[in-house]
MOPAC internal coordinates of N, CA, C and O (Angstrom, degrees):
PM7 1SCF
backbone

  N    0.0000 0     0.00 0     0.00 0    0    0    0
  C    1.4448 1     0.00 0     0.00 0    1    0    0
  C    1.5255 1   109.31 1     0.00 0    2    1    0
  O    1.2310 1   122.70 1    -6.37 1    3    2    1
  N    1.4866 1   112.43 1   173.63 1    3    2    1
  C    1.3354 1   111.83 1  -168.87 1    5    3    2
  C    1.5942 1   101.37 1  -124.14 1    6    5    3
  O    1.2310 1   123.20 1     3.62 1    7    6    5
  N    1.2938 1   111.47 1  -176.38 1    7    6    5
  C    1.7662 1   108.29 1   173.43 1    9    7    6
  C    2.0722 1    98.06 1  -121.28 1   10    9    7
  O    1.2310 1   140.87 1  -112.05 1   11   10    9
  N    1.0840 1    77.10 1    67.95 1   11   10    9
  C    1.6876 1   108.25 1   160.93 1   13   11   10
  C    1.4361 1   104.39 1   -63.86 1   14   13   11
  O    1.2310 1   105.47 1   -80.07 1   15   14   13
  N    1.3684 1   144.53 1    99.93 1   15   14   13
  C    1.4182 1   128.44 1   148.18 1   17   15   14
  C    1.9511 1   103.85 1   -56.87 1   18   17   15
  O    1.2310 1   111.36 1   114.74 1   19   18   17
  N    0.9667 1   133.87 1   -65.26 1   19   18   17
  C    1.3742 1   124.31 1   160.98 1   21   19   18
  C    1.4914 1   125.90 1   -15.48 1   22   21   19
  O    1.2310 1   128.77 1   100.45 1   23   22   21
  N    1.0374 1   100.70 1   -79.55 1   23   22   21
  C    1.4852 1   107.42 1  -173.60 1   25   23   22
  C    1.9819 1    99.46 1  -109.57 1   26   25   23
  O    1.2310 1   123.16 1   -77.35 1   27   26   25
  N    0.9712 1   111.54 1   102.65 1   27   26   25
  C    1.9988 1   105.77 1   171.24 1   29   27   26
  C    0.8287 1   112.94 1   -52.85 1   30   29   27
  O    1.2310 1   125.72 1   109.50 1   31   30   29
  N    1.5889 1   106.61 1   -70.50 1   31   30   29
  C    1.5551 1   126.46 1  -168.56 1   33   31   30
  C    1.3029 1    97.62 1   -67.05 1   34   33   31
  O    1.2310 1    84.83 1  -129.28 1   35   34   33
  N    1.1373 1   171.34 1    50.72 1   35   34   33
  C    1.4122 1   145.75 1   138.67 1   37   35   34
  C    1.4004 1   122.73 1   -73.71 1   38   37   35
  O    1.2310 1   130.05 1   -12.00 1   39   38   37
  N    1.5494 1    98.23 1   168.00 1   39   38   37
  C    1.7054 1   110.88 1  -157.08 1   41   39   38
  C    1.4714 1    93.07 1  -110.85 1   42   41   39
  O    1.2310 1   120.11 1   -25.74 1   43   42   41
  N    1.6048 1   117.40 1   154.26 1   43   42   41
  C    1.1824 1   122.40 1   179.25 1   45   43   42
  C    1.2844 1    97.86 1   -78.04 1   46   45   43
  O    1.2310 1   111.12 1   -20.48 1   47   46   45
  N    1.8292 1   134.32 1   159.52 1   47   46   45
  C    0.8056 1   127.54 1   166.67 1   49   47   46
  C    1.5049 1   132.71 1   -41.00 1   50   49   47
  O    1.2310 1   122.73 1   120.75 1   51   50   49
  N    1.4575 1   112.37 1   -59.25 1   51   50   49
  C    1.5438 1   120.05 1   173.13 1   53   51   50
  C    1.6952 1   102.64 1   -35.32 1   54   53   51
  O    1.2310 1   123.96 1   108.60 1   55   54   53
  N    1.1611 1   110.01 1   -71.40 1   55   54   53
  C    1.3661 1    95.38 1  -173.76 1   57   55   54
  C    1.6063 1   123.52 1   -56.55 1   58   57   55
  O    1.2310 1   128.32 1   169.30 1   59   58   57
  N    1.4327 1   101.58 1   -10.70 1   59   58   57
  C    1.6586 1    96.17 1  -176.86 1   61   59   58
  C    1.8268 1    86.60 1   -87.05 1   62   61   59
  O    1.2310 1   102.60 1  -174.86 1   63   62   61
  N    1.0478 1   149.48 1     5.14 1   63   62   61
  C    1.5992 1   142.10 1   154.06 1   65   63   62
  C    1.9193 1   106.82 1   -68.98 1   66   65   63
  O    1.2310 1   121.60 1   164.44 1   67   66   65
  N    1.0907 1   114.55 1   -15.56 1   67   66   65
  C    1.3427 1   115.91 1  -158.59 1   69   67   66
  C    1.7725 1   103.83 1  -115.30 1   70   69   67
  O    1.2310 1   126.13 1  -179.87 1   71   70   69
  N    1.6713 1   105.83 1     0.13 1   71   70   69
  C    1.3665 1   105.52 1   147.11 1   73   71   70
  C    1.7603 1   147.35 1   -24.22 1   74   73   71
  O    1.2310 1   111.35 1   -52.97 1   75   74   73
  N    1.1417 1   133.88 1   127.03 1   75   74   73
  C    1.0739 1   130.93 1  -171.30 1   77   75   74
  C    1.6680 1   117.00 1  -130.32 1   78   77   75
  O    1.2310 1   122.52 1   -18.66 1   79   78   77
  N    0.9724 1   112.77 1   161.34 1   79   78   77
  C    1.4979 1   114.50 1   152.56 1   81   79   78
  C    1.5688 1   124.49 1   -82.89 1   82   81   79
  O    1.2310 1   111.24 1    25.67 1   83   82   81
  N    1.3344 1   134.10 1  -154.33 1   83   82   81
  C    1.6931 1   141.72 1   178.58 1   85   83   82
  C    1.7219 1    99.88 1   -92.88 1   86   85   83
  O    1.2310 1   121.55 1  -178.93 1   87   86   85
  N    1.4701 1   114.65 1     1.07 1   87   86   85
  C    1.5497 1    99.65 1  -174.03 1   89   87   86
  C    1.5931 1    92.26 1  -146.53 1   90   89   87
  O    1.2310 1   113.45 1  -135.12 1   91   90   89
  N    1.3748 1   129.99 1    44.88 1   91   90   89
  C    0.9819 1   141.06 1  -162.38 1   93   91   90
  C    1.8287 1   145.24 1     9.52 1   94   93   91
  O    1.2310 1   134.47 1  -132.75 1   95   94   93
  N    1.3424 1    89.62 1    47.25 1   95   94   93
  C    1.4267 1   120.60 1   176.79 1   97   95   94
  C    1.7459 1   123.93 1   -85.81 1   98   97   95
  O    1.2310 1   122.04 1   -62.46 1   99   98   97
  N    1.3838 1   113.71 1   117.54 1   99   98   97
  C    1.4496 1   123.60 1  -145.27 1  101   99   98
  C    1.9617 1    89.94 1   -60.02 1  102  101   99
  O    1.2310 1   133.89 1   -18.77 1  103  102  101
  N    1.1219 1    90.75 1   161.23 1  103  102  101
  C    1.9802 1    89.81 1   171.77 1  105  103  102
  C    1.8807 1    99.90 1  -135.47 1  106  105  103
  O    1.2310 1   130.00 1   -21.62 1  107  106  105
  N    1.4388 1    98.32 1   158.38 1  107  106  105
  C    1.6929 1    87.96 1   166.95 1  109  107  106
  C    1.5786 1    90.90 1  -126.52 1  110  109  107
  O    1.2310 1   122.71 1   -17.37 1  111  110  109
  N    1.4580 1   112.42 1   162.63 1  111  110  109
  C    1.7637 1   138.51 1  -179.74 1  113  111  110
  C    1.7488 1   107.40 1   -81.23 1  114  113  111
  O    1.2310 1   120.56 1   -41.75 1  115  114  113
  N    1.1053 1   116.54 1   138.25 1  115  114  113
  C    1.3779 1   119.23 1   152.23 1  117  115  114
  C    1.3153 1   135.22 1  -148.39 1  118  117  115
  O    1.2310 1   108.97 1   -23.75 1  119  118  117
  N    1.6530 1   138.26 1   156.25 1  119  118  117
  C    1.4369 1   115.51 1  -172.23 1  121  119  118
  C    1.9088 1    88.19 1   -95.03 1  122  121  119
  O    1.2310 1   118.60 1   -42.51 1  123  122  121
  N    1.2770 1   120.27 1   137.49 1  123  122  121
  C    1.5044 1   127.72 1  -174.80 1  125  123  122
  C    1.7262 1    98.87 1   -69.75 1  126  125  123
  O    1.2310 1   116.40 1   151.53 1  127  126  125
  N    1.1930 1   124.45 1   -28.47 1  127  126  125
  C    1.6553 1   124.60 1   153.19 1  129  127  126
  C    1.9085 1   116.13 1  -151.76 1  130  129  127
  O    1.2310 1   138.72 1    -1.67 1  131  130  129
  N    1.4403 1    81.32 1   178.33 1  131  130  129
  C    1.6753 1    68.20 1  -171.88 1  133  131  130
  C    1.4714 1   124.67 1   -70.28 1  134  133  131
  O    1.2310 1   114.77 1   169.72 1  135  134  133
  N    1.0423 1   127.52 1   -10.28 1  135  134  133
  C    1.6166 1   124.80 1   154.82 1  137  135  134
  C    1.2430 1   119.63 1   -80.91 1  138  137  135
  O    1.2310 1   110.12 1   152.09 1  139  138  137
  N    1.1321 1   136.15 1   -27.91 1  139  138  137
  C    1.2266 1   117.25 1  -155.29 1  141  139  138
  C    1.7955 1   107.16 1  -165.80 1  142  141  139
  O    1.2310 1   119.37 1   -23.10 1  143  142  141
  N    1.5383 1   118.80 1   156.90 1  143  142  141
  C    1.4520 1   113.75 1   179.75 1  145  143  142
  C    1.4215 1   119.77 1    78.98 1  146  145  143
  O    1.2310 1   126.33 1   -31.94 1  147  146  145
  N    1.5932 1   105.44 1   148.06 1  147  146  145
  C    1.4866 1   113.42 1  -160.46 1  149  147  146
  C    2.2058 1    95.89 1  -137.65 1  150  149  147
  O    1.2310 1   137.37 1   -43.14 1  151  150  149
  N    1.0601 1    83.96 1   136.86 1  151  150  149
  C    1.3567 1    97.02 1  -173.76 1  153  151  150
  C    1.6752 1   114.23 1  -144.28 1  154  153  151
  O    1.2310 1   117.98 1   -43.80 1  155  154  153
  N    0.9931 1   121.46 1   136.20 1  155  154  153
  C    1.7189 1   124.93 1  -170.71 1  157  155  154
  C    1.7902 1   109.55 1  -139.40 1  158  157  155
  O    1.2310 1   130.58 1   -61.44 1  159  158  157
  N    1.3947 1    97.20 1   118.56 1  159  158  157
  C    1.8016 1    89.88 1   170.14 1  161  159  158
  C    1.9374 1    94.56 1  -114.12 1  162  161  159
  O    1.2310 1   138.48 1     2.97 1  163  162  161
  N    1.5232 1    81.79 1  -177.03 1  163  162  161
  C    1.6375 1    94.62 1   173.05 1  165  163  162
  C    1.2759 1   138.65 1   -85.62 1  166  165  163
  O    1.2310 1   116.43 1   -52.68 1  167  166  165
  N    1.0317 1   124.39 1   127.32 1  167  166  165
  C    1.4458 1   132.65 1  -136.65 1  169  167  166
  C    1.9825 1   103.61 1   -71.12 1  170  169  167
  O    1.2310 1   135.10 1   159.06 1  171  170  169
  N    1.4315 1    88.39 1   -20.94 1  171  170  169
  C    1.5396 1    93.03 1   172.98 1  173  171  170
  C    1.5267 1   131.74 1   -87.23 1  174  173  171
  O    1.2310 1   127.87 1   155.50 1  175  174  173
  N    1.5348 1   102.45 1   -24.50 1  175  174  173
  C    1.2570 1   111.49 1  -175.06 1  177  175  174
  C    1.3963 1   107.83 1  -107.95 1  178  177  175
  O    1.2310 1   118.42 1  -125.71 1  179  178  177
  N    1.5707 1   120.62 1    54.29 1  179  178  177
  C    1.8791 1   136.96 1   155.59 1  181  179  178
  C    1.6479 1    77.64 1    27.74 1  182  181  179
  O    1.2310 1   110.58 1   -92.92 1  183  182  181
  N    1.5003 1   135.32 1    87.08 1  183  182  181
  C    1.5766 1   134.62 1   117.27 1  185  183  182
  C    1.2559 1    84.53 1    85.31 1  186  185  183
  O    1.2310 1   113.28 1  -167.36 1  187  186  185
  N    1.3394 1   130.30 1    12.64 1  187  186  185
  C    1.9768 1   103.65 1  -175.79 1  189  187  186
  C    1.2873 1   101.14 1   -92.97 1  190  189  187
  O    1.2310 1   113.28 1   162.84 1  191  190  189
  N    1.3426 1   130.32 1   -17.16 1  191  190  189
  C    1.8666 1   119.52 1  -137.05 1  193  191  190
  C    1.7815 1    76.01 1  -152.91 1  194  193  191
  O    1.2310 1   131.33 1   -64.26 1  195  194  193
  N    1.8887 1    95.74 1   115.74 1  195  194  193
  C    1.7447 1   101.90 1   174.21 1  197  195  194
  C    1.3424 1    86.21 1   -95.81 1  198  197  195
  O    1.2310 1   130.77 1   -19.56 1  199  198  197
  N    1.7623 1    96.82 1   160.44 1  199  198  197
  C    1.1520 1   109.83 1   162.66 1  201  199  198
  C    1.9451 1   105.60 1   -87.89 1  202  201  199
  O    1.2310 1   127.05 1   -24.20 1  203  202  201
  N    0.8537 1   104.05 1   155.80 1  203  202  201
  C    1.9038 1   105.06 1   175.80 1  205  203  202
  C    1.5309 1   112.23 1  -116.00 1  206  205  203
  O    1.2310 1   124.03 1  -143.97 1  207  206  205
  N    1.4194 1   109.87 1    36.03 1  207  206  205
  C    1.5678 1   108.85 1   161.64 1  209  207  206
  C    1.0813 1   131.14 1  -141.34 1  210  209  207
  O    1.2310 1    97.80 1    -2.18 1  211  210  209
  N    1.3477 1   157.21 1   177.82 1  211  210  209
  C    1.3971 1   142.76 1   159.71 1  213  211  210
  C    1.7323 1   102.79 1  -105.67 1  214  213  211
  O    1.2310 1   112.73 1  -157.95 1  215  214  213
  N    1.1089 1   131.34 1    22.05 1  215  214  213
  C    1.1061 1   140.05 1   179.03 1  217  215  214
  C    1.9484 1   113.51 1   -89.54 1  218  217  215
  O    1.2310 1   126.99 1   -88.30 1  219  218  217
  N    1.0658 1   104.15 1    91.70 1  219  218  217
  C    1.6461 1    98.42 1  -177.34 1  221  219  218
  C    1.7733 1   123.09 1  -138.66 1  222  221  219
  O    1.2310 1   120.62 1   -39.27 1  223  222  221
  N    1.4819 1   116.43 1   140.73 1  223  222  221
  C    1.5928 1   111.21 1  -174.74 1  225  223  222
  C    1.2088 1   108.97 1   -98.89 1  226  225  223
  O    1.2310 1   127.82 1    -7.89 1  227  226  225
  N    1.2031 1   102.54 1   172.11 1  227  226  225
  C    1.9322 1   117.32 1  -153.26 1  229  227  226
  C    1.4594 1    93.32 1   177.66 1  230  229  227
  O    1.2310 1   123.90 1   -78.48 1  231  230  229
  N    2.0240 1   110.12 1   101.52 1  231  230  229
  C    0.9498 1   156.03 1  -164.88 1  233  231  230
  C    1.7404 1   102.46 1    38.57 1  234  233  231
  O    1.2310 1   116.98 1  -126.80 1  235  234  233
  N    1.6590 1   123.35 1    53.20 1  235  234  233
  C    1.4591 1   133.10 1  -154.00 1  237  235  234
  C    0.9245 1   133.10 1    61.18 1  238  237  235
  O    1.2310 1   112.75 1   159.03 1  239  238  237
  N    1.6100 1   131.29 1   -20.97 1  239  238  237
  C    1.6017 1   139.22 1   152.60 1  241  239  238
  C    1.5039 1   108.23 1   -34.73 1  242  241  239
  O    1.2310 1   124.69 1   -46.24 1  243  242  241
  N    1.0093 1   108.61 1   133.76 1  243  242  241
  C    1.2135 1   125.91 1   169.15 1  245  243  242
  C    1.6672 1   111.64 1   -91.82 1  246  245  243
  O    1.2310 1   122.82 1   -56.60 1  247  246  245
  N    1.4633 1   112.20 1   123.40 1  247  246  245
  C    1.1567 1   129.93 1  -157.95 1  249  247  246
  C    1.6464 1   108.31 1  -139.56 1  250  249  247
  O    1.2310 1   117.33 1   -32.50 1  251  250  249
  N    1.6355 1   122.69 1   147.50 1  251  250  249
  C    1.5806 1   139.68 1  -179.01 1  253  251  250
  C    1.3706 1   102.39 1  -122.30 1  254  253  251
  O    1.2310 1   133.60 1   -71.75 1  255  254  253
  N    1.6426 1    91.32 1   108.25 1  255  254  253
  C    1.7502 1    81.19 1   161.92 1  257  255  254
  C    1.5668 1   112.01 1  -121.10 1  258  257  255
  O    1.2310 1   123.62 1   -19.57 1  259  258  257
  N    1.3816 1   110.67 1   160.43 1  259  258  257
  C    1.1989 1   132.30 1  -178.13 1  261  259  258
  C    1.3543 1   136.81 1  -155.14 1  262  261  259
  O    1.2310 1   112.91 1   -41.48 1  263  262  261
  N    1.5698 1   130.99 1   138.52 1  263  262  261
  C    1.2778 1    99.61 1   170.27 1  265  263  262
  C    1.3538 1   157.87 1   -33.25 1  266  265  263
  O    1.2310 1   115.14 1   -79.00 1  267  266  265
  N    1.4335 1   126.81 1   101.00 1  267  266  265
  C    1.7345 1   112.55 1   158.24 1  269  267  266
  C    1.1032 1   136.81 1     3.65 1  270  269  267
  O    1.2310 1   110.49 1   -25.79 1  271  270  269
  N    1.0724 1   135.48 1   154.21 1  271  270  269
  C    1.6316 1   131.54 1   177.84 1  273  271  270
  C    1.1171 1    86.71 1   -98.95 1  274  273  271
  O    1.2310 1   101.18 1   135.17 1  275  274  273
  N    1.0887 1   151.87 1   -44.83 1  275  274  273
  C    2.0539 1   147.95 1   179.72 1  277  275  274
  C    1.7008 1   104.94 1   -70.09 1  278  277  275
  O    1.2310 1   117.25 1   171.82 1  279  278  277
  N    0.9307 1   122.84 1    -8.18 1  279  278  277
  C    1.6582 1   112.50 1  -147.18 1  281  279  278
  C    1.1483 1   132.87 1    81.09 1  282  281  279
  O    1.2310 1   119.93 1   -46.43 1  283  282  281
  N    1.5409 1   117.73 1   133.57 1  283  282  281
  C    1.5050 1   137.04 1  -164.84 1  285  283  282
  C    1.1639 1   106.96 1   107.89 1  286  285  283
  O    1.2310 1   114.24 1     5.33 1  287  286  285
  N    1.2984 1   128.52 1  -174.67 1  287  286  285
  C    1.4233 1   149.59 1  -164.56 1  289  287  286
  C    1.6817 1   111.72 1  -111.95 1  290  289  287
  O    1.2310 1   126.77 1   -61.81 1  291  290  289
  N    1.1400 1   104.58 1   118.19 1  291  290  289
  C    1.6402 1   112.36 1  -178.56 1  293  291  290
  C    1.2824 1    95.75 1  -109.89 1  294  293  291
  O    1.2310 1   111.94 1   -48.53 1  295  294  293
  N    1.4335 1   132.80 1   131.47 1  295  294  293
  C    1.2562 1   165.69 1   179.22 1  297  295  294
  C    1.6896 1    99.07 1  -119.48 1  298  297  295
  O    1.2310 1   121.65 1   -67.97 1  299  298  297
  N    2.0274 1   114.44 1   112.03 1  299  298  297
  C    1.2651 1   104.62 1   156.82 1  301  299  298
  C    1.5384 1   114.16 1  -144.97 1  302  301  299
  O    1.2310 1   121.48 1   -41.31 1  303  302  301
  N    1.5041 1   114.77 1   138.69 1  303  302  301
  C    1.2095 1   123.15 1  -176.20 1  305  303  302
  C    1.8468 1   107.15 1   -36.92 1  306  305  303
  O    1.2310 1   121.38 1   -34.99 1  307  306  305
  N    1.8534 1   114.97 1   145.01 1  307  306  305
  C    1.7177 1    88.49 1  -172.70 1  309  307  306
  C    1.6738 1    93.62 1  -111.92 1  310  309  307
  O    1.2310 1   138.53 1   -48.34 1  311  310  309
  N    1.2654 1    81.68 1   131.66 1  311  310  309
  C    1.4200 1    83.88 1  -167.08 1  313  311  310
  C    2.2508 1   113.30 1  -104.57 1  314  313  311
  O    1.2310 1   121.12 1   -52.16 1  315  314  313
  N    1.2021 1   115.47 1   127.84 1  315  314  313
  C    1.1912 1   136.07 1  -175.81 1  317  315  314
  C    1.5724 1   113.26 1   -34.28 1  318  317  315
  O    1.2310 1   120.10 1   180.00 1  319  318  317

């Protein structure tokens, strides 16, 4: 993790490559345009097959990702 006042919980990138779904299926990040919105398909199926959640694990942690307020993909551990 980083010392994000923004984001606390966030994941270093590498680990946001090591993303998963609930049945451990790789995912990739995207901004849905360049301002704004977060969108994720499956890392296996080259952009065909979105995922429809922001709900994702990273080494079984349960993790939310979402767009940045700057742009890109913020990945952060969810914490209780």
């Amino acid at each position: 993790m980083f010392n994000n006042a923004s984001y606390p919980n966030e994941i270093c990138k590498k680990c946001i490559g090591r993303a998963t779904d609930g049945h451990g299926r790789y995912l990739k990040f995207y901004n849905r345009t360049i301002s704004d919105g977060y969108i994720a398909f499956y890392a296996d199926a080259d952009g065909r097959e979105e995922y429809h959640s922001n709900i994702c694990y990273v080494s079984k942690r349960k993790c939310i990702a979402k767009a940045a307020r700057f742009g890109g993909i913020v990945v952060e551990i969810e914490r209780k």
